[in-house]
PDB file of N, CA, C and O in Angstrom:
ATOM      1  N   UNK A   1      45.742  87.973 -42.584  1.00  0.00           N
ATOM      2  CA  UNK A   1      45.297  87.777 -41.242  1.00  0.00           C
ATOM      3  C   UNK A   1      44.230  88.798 -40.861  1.00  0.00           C
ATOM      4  O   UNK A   1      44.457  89.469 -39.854  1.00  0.00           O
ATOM      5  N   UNK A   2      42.840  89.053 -41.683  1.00  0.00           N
ATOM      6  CA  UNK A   2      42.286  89.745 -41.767  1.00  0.00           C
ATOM      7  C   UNK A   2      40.686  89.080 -40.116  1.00  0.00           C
ATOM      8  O   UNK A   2      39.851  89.651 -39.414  1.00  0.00           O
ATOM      9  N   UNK A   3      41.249  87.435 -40.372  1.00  0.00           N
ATOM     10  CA  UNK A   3      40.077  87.087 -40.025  1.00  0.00           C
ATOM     11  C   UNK A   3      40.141  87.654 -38.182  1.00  0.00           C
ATOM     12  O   UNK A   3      41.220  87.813 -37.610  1.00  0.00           O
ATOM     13  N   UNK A   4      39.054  87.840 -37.633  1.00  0.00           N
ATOM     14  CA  UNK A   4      38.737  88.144 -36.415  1.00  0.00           C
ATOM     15  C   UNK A   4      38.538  86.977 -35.872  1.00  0.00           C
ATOM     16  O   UNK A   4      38.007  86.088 -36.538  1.00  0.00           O
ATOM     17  N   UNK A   5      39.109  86.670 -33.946  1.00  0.00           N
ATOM     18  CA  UNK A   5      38.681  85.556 -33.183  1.00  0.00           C
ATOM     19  C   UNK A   5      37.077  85.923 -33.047  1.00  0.00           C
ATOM     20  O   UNK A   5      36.386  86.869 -33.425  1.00  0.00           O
ATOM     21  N   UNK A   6      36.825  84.683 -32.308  1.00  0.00           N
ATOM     22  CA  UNK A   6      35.163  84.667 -32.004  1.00  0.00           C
ATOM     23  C   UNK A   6      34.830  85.149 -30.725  1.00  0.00           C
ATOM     24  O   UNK A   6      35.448  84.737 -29.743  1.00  0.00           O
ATOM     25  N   UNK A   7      33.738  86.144 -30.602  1.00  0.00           N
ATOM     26  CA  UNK A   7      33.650  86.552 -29.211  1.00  0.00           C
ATOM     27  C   UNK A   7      33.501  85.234 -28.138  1.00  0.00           C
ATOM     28  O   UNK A   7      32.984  84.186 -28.524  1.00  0.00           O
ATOM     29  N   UNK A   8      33.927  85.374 -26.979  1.00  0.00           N
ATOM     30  CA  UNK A   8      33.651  84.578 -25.989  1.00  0.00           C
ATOM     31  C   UNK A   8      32.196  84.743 -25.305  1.00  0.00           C
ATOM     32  O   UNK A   8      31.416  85.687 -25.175  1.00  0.00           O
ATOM     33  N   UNK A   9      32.196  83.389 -24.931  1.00  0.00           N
ATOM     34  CA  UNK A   9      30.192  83.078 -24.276  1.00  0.00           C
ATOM     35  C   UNK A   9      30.413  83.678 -23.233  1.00  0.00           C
ATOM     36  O   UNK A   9      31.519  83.905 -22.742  1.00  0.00           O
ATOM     37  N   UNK A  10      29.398  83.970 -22.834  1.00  0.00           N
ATOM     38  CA  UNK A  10      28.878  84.476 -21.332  1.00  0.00           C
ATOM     39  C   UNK A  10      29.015  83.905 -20.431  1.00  0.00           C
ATOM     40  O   UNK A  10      27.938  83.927 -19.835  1.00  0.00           O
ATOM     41  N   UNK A  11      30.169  83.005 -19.562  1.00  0.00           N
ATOM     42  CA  UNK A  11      29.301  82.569 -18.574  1.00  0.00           C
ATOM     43  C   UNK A  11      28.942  83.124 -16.974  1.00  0.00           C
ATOM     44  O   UNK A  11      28.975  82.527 -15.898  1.00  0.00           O
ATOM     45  N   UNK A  12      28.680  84.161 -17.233  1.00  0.00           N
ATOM     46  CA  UNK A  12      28.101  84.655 -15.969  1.00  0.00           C
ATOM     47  C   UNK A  12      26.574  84.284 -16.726  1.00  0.00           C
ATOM     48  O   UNK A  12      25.498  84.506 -16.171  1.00  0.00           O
ATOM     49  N   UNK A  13      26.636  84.016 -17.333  1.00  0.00           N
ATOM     50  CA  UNK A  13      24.517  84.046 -17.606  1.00  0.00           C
ATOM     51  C   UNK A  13      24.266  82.322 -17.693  1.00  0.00           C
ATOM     52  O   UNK A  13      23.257  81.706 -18.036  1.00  0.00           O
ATOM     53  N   UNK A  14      25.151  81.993 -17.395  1.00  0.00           N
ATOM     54  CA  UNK A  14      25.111  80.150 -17.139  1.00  0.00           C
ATOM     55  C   UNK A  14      24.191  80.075 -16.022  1.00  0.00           C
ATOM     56  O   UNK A  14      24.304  80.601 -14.915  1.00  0.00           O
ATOM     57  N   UNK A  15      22.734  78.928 -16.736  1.00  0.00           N
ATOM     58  CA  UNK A  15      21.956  78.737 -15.292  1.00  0.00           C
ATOM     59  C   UNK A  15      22.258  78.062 -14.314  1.00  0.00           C
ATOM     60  O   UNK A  15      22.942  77.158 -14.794  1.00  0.00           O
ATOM     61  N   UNK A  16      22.166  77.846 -12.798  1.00  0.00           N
ATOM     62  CA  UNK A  16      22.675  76.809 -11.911  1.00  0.00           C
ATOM     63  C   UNK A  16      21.955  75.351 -12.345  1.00  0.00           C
ATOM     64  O   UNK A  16      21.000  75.103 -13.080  1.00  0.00           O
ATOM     65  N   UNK A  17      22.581  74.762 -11.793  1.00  0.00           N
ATOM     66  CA  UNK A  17      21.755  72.845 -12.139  1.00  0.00           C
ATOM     67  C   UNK A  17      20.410  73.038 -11.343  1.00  0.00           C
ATOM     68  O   UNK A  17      20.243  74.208 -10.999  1.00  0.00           O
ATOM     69  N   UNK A  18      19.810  72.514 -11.118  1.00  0.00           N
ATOM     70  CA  UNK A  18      18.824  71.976 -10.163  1.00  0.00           C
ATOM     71  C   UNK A  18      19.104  70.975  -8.969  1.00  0.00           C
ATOM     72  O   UNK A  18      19.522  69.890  -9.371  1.00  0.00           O
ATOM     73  N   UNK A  19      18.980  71.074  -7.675  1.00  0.00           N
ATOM     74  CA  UNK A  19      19.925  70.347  -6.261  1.00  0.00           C
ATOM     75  C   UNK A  19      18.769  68.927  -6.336  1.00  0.00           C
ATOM     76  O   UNK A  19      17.562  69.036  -6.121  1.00  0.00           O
ATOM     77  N   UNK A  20      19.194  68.149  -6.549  1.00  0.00           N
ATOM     78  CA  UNK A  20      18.764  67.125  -6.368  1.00  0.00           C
ATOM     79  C   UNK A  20      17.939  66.794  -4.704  1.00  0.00           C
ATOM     80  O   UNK A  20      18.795  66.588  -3.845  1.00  0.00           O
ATOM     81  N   UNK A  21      16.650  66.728  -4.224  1.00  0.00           N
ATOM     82  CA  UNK A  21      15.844  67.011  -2.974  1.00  0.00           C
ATOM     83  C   UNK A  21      16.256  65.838  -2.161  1.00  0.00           C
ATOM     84  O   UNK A  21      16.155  65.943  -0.938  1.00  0.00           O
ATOM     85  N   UNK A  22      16.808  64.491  -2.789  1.00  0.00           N
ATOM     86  CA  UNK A  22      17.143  63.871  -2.016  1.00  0.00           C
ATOM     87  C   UNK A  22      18.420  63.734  -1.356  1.00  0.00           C
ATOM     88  O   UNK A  22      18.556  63.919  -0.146  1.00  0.00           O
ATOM     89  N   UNK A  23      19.715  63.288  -2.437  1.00  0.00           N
ATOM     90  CA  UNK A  23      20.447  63.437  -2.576  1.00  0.00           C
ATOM     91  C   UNK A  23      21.520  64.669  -2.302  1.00  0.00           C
ATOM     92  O   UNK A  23      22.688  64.496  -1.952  1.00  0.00           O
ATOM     93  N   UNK A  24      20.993  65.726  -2.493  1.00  0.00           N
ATOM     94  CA  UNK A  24      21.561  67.129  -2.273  1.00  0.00           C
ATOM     95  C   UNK A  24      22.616  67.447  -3.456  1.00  0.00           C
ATOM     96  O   UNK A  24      22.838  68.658  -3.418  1.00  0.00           O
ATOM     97  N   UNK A  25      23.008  67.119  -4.006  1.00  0.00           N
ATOM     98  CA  UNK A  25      23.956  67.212  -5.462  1.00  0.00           C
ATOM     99  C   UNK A  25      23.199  67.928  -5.985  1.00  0.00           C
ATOM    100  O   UNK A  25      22.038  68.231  -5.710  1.00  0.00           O
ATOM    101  N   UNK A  26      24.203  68.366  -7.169  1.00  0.00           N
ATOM    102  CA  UNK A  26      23.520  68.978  -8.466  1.00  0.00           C
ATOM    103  C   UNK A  26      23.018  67.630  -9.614  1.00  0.00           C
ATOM    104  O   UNK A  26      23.656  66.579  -9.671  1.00  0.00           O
ATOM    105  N   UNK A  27      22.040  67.847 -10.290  1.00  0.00           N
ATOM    106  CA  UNK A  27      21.260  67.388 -11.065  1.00  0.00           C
ATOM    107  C   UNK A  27      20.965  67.879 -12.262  1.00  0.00           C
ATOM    108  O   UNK A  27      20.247  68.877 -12.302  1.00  0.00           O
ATOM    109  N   UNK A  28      21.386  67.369 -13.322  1.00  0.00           N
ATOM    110  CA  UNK A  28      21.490  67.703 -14.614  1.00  0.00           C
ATOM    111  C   UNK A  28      20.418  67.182 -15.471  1.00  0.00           C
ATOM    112  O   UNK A  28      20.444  67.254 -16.700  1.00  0.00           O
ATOM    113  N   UNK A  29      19.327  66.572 -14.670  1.00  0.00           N
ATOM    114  CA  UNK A  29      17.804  65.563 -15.124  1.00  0.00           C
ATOM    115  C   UNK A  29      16.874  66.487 -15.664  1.00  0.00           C
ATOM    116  O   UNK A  29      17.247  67.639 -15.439  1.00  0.00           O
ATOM    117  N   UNK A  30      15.673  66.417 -16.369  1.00  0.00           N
ATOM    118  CA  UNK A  30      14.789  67.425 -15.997  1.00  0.00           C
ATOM    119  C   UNK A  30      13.927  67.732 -15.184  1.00  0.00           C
ATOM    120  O   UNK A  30      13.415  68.837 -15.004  1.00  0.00           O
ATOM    121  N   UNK A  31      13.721  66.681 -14.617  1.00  0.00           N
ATOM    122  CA  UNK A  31      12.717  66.776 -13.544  1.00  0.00           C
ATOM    123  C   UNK A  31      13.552  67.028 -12.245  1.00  0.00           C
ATOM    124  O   UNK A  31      13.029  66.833 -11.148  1.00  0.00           O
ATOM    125  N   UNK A  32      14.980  67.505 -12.370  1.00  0.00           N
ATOM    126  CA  UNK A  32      15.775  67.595 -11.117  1.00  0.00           C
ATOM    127  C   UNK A  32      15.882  66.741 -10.212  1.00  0.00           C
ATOM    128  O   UNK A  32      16.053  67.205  -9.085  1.00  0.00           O
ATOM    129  N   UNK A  33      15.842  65.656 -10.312  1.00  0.00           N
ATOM    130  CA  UNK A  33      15.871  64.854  -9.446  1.00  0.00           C
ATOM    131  C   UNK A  33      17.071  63.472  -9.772  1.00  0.00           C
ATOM    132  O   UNK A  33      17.080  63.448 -11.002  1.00  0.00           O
ATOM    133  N   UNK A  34      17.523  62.956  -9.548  1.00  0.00           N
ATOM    134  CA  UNK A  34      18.350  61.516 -10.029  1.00  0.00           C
ATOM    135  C   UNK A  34      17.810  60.115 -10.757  1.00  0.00           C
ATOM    136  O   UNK A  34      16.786  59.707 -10.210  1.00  0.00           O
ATOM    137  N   UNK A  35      18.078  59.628 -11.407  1.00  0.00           N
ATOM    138  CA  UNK A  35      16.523  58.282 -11.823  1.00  0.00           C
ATOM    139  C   UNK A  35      17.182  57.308 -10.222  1.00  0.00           C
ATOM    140  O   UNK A  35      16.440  56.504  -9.658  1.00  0.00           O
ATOM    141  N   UNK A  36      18.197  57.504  -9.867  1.00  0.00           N
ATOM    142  CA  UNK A  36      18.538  56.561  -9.094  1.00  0.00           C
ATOM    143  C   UNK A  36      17.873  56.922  -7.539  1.00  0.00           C
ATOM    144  O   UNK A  36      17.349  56.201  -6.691  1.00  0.00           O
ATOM    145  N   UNK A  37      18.119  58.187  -7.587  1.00  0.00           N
ATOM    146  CA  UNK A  37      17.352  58.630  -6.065  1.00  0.00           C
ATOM    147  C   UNK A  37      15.623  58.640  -6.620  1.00  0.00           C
ATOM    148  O   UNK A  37      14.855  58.530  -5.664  1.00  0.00           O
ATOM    149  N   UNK A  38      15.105  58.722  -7.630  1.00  0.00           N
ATOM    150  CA  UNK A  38      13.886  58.711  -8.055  1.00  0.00           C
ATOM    151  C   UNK A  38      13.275  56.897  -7.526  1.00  0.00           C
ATOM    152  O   UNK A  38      12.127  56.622  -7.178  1.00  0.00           O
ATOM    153  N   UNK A  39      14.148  56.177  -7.600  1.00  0.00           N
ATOM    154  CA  UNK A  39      14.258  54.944  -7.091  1.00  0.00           C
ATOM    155  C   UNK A  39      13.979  54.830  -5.396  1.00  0.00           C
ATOM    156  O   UNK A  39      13.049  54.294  -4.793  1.00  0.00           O
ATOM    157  N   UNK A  40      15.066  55.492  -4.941  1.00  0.00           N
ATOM    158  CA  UNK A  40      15.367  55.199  -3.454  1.00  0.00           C
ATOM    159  C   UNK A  40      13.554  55.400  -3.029  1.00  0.00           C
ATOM    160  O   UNK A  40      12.770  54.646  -2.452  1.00  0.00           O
ATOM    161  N   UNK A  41      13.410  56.673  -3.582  1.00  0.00           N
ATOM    162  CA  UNK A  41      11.895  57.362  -3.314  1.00  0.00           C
ATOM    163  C   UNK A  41      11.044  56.385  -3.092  1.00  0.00           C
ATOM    164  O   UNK A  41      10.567  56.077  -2.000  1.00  0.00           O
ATOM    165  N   UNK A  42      10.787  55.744  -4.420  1.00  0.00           N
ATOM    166  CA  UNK A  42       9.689  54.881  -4.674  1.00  0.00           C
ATOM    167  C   UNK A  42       9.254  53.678  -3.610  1.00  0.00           C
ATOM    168  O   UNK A  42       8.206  53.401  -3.028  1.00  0.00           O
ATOM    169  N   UNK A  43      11.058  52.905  -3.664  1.00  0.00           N
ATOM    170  CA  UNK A  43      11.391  52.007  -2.583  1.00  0.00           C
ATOM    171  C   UNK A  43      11.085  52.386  -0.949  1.00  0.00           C
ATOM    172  O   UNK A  43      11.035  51.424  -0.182  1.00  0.00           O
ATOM    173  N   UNK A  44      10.874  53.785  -0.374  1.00  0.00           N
ATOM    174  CA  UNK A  44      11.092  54.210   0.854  1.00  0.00           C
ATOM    175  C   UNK A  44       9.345  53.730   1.121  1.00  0.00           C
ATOM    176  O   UNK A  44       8.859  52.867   1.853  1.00  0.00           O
ATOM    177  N   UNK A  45       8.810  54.568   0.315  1.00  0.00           N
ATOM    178  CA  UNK A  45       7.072  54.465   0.294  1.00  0.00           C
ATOM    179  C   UNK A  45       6.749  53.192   0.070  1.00  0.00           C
ATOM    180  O   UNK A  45       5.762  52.968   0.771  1.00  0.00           O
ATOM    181  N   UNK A  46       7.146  51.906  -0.733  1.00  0.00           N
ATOM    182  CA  UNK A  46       6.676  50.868  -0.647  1.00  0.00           C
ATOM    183  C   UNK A  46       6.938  49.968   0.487  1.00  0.00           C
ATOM    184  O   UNK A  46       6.173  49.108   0.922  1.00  0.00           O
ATOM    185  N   UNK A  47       8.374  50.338   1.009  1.00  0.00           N
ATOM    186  CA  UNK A  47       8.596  49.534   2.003  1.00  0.00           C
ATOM    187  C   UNK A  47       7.681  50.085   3.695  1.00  0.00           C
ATOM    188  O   UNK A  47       7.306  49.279   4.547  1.00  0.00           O
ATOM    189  N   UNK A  48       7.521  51.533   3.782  1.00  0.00           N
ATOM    190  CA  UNK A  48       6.606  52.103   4.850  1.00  0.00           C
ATOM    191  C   UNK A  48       5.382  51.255   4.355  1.00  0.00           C
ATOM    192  O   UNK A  48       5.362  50.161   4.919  1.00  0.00           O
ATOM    193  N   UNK A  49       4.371  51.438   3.479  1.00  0.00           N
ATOM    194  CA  UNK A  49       3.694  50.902   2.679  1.00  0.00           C
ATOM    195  C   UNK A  49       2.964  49.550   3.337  1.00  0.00           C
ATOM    196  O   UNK A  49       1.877  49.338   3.875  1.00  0.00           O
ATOM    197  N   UNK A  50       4.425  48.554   2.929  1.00  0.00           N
ATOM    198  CA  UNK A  50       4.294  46.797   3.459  1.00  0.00           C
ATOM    199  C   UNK A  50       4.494  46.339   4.882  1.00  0.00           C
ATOM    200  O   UNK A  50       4.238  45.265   5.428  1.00  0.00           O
ATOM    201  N   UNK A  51       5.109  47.640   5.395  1.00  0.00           N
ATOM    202  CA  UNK A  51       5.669  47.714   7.054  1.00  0.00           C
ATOM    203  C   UNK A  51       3.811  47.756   7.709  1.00  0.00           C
ATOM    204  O   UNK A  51       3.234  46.949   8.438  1.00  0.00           O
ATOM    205  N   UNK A  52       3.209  49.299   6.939  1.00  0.00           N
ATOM    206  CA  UNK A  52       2.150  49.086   7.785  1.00  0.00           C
ATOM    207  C   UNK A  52       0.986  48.078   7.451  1.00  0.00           C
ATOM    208  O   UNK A  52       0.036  48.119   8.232  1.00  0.00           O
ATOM    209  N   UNK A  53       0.905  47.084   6.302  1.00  0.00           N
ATOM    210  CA  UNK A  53      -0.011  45.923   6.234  1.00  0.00           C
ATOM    211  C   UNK A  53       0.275  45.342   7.115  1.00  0.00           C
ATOM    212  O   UNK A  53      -0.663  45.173   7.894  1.00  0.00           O
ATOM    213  N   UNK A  54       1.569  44.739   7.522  1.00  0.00           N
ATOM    214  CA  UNK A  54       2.227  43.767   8.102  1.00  0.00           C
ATOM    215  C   UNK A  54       1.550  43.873   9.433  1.00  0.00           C
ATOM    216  O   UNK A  54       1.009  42.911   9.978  1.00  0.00           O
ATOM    217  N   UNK A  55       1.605  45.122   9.951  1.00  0.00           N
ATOM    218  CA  UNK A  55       1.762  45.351  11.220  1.00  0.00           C
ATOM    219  C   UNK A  55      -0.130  45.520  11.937  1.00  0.00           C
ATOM    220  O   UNK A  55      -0.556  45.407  13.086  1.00  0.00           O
ATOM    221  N   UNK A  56      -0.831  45.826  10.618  1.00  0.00           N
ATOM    222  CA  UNK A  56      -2.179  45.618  10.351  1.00  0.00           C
ATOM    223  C   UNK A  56      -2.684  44.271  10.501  1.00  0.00           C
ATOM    224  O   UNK A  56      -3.638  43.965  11.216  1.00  0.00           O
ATOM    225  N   UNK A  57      -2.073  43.568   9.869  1.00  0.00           N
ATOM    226  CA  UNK A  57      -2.357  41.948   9.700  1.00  0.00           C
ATOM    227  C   UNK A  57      -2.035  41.589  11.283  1.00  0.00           C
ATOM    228  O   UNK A  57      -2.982  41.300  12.014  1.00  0.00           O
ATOM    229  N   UNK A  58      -0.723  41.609  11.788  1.00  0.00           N
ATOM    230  CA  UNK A  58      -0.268  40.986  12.956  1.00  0.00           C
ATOM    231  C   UNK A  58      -1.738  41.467  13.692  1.00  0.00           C
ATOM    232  O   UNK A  58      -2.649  40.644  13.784  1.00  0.00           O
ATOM    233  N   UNK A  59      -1.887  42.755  14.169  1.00  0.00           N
ATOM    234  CA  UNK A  59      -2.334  43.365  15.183  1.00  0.00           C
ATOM    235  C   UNK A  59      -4.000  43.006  14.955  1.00  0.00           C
ATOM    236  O   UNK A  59      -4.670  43.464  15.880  1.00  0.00           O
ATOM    237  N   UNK A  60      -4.960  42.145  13.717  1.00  0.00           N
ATOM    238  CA  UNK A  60      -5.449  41.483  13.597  1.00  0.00           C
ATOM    239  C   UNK A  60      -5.528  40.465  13.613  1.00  0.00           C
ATOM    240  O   UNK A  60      -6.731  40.222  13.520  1.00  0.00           O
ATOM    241  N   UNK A  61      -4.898  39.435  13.687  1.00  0.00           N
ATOM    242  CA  UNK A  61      -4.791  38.041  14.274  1.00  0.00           C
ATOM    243  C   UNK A  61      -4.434  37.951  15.303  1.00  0.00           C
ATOM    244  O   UNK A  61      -4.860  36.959  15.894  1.00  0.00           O
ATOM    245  N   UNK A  62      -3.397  38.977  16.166  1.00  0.00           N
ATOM    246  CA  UNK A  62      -3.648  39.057  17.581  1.00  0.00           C
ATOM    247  C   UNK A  62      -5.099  39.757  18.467  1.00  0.00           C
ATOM    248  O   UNK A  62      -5.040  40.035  19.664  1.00  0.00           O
ATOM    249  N   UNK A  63      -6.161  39.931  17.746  1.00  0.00           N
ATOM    250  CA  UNK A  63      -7.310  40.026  18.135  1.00  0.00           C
ATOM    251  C   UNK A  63      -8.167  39.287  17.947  1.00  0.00           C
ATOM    252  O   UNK A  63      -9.242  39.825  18.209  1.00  0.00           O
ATOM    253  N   UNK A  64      -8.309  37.908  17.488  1.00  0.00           N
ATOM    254  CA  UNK A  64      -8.959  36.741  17.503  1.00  0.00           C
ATOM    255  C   UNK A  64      -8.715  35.854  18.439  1.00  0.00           C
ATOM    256  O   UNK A  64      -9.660  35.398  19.083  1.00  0.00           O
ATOM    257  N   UNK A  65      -7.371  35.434  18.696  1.00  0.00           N
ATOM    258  CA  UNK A  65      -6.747  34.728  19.226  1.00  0.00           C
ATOM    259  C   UNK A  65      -6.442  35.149  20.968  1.00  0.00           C
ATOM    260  O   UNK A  65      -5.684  36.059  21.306  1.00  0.00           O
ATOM    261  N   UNK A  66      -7.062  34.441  21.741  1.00  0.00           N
ATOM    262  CA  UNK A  66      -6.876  34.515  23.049  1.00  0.00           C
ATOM    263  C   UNK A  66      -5.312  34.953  23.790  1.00  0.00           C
ATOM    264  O   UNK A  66      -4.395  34.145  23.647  1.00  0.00           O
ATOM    265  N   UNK A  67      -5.196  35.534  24.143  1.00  0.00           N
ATOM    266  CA  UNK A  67      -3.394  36.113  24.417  1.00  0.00           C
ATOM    267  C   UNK A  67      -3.134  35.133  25.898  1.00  0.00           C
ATOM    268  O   UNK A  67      -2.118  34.473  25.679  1.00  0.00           O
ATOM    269  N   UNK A  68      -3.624  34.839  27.164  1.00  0.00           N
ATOM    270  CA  UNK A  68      -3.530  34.364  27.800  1.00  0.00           C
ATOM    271  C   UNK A  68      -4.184  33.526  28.647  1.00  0.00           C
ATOM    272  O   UNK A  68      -4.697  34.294  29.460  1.00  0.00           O
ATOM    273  N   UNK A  69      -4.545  32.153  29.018  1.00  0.00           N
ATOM    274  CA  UNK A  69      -5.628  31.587  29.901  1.00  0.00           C
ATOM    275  C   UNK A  69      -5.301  31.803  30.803  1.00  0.00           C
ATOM    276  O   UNK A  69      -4.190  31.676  31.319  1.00  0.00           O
ATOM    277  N   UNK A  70      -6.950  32.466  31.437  1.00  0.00           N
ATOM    278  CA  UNK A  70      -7.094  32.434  33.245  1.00  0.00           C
ATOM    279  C   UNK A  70      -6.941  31.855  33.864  1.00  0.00           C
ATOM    280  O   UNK A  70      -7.306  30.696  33.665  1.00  0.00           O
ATOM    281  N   UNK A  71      -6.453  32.116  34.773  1.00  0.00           N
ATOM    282  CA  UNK A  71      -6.449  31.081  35.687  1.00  0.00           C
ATOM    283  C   UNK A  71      -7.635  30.347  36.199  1.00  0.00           C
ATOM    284  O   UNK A  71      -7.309  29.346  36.836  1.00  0.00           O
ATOM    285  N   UNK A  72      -9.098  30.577  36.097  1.00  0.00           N
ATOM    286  CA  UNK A  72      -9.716  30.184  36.052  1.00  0.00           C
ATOM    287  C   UNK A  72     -10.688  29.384  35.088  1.00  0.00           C
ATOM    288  O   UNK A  72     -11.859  29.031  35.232  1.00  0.00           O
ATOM    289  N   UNK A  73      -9.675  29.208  33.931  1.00  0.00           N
ATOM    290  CA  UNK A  73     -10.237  28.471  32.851  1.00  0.00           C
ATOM    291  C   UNK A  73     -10.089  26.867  33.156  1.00  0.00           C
ATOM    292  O   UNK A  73      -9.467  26.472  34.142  1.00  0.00           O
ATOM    293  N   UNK A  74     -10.679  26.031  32.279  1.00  0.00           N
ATOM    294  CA  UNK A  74     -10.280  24.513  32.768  1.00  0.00           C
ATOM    295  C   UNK A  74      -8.929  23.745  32.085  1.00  0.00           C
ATOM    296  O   UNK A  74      -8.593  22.562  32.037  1.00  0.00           O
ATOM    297  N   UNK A  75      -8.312  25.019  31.573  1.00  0.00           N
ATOM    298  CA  UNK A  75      -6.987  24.665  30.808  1.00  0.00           C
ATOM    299  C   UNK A  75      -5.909  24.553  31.854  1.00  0.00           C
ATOM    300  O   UNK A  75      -4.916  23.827  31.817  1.00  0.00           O
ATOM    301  N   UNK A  76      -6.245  25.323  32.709  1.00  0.00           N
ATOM    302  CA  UNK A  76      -5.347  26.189  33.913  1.00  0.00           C
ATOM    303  C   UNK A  76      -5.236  24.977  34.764  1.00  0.00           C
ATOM    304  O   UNK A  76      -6.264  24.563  35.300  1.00  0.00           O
ATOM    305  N   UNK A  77      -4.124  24.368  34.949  1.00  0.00           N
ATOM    306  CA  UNK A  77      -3.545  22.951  36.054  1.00  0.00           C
ATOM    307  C   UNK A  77      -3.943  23.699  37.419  1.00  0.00           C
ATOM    308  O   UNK A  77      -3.859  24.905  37.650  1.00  0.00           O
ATOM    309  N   UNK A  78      -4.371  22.731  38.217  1.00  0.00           N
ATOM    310  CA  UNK A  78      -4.766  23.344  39.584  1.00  0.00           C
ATOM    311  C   UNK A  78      -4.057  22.265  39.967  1.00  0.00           C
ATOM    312  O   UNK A  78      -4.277  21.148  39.498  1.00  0.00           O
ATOM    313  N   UNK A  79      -2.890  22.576  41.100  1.00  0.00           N
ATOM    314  CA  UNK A  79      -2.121  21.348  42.002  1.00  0.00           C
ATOM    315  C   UNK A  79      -2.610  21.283  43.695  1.00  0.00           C
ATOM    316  O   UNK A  79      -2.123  20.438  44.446  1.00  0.00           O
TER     317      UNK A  79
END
């Protein structure tokens, strides 16, 4: 019984994970981040993205298009 145990690791010199920016968890990725919250990301910006065409488009075809006849137009019923 000559043989010696093996020293034990360090772990006080264990690095922390990386906090995931969206999510707030720890993250074991390399880029620190989640592939799944790397997702949410992508999805947040495309959907702001299509929100403001949309709202581009509307707010251009409501500028062609007459919003209300005068009353002094000849559309306007006079009783």
């Amino acid at each position: 019984m000559s043989e010696k145990k093996p020293l034990p690791l360090d772990i006080s010199v264990k690095p922390k994970p990386s906090v995931c920016p969206v999510c707030g968890h720890s993250s074991y990725s390399r880029a620190g981040i989640h592939p799944q919250c790397v997702g949410v990301q992508v999805d947040k910006k495309h959907r702001t993205q299509q929100a403001l065409e949309a709202k581009a488009a509307v707010n251009q075809d409501d500028g062609d298009a007459p919003s209300t006849p005068s009353p002094s137009s000849p559309t306007a019923e006079s009783n």
